[in-house]
N, CA, C and O of each residue as an XYZ file, in Angstrom:
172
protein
N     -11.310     -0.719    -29.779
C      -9.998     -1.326    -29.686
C      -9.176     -0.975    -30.913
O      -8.019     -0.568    -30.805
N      -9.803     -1.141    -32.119
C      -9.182     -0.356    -33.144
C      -8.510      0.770    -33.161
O      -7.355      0.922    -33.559
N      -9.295      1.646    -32.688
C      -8.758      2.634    -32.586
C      -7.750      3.227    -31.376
O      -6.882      4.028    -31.725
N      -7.830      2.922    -30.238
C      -6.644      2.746    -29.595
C      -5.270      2.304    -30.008
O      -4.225      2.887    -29.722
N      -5.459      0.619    -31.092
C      -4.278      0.374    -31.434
C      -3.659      1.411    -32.703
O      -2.467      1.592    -32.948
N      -4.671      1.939    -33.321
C      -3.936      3.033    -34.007
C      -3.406      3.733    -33.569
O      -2.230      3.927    -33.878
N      -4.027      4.419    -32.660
C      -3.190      5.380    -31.307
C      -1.931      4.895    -31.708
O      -1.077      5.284    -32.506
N      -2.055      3.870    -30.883
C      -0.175      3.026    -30.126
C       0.699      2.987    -31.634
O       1.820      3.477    -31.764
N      -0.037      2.326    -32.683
C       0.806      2.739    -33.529
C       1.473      3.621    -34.449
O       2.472      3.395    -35.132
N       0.778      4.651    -34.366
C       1.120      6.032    -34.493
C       2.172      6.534    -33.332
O       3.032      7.312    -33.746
N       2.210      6.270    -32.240
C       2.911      6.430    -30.988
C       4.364      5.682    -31.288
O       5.485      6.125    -31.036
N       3.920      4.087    -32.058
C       5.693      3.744    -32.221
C       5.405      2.658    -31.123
O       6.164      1.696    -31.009
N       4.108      2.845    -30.173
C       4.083      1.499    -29.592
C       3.552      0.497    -30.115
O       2.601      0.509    -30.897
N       4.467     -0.951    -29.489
C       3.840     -2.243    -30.297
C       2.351     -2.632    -29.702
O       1.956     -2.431    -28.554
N       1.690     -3.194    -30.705
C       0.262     -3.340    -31.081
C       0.521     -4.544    -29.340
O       0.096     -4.446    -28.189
N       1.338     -5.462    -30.000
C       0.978     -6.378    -28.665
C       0.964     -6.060    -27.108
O       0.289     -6.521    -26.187
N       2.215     -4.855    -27.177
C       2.306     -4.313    -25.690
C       0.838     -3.369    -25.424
O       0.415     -3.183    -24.283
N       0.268     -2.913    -26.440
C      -0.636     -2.006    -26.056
C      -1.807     -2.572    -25.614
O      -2.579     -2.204    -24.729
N      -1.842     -3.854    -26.615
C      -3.175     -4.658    -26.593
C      -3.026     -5.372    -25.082
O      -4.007     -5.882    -24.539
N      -2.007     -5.361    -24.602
C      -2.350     -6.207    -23.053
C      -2.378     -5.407    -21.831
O      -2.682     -5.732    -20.683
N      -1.783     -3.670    -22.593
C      -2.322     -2.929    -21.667
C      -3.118     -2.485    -21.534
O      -3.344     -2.054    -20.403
N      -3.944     -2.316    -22.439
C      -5.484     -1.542    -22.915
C      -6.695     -1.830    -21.447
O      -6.999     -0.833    -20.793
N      -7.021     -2.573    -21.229
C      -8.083     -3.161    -20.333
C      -7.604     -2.220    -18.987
O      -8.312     -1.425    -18.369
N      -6.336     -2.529    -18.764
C      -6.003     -1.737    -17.276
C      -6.124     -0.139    -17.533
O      -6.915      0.623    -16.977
N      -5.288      0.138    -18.370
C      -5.430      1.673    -18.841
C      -7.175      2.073    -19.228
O      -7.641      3.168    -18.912
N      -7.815      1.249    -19.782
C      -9.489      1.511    -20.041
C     -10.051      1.458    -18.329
O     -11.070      2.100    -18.075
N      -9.492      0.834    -17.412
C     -10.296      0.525    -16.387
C     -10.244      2.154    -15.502
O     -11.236      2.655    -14.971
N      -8.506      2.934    -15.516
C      -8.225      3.639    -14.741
C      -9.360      5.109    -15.272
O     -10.016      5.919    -14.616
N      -9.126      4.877    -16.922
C     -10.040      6.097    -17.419
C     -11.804      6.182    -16.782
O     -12.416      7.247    -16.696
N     -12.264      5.107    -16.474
C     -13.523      4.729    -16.494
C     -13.594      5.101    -15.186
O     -14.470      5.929    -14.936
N     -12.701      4.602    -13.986
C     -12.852      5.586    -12.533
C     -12.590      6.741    -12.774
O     -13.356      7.617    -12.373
N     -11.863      6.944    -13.230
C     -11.518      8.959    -13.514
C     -13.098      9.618    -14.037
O     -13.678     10.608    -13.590
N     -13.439      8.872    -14.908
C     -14.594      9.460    -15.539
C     -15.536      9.331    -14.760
O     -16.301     10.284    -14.907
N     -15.932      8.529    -13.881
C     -17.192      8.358    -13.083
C     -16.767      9.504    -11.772
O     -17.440     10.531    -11.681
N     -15.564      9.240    -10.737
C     -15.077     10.505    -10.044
C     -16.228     11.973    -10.502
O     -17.171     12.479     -9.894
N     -15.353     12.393    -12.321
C     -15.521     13.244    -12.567
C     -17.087     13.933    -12.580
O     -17.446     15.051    -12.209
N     -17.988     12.622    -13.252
C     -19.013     12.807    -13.226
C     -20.088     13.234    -11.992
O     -21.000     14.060    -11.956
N     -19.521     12.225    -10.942
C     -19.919     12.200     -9.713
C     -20.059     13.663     -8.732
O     -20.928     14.214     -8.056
N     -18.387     13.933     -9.186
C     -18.355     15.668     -8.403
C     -18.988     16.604     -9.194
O     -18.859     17.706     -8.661
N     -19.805     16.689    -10.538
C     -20.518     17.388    -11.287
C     -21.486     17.500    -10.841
O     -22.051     18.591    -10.764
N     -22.142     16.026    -10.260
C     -23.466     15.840     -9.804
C     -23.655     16.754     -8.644
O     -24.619     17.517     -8.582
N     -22.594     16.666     -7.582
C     -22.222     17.711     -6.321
C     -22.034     18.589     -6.274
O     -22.272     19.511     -5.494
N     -21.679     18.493     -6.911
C     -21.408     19.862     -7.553
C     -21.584     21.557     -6.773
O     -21.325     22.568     -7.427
């Protein structure tokens, strides 16, 4: 989480807007990543 909010604040985004988006934006990466993994396996 730290380091995400560095992200955002390096970005110029506020810590609070990021921090309540983080979970949804972490959730979308985590299907993308399993997808990805998945069609590797199938490959």
């Amino acid at each position: 989480m730290g380091a995400a909010l560095s992200l955002a604040q390096a970005l110029g985004i506020n810590a609070l807007i990021a921090a309540e988006l983080l979970p949804e934006i972490e959730a979308v990466m985590v299907r993308k990543l399993n997808e990805q993994m998945k069609g590797r396996r199938n490959g």
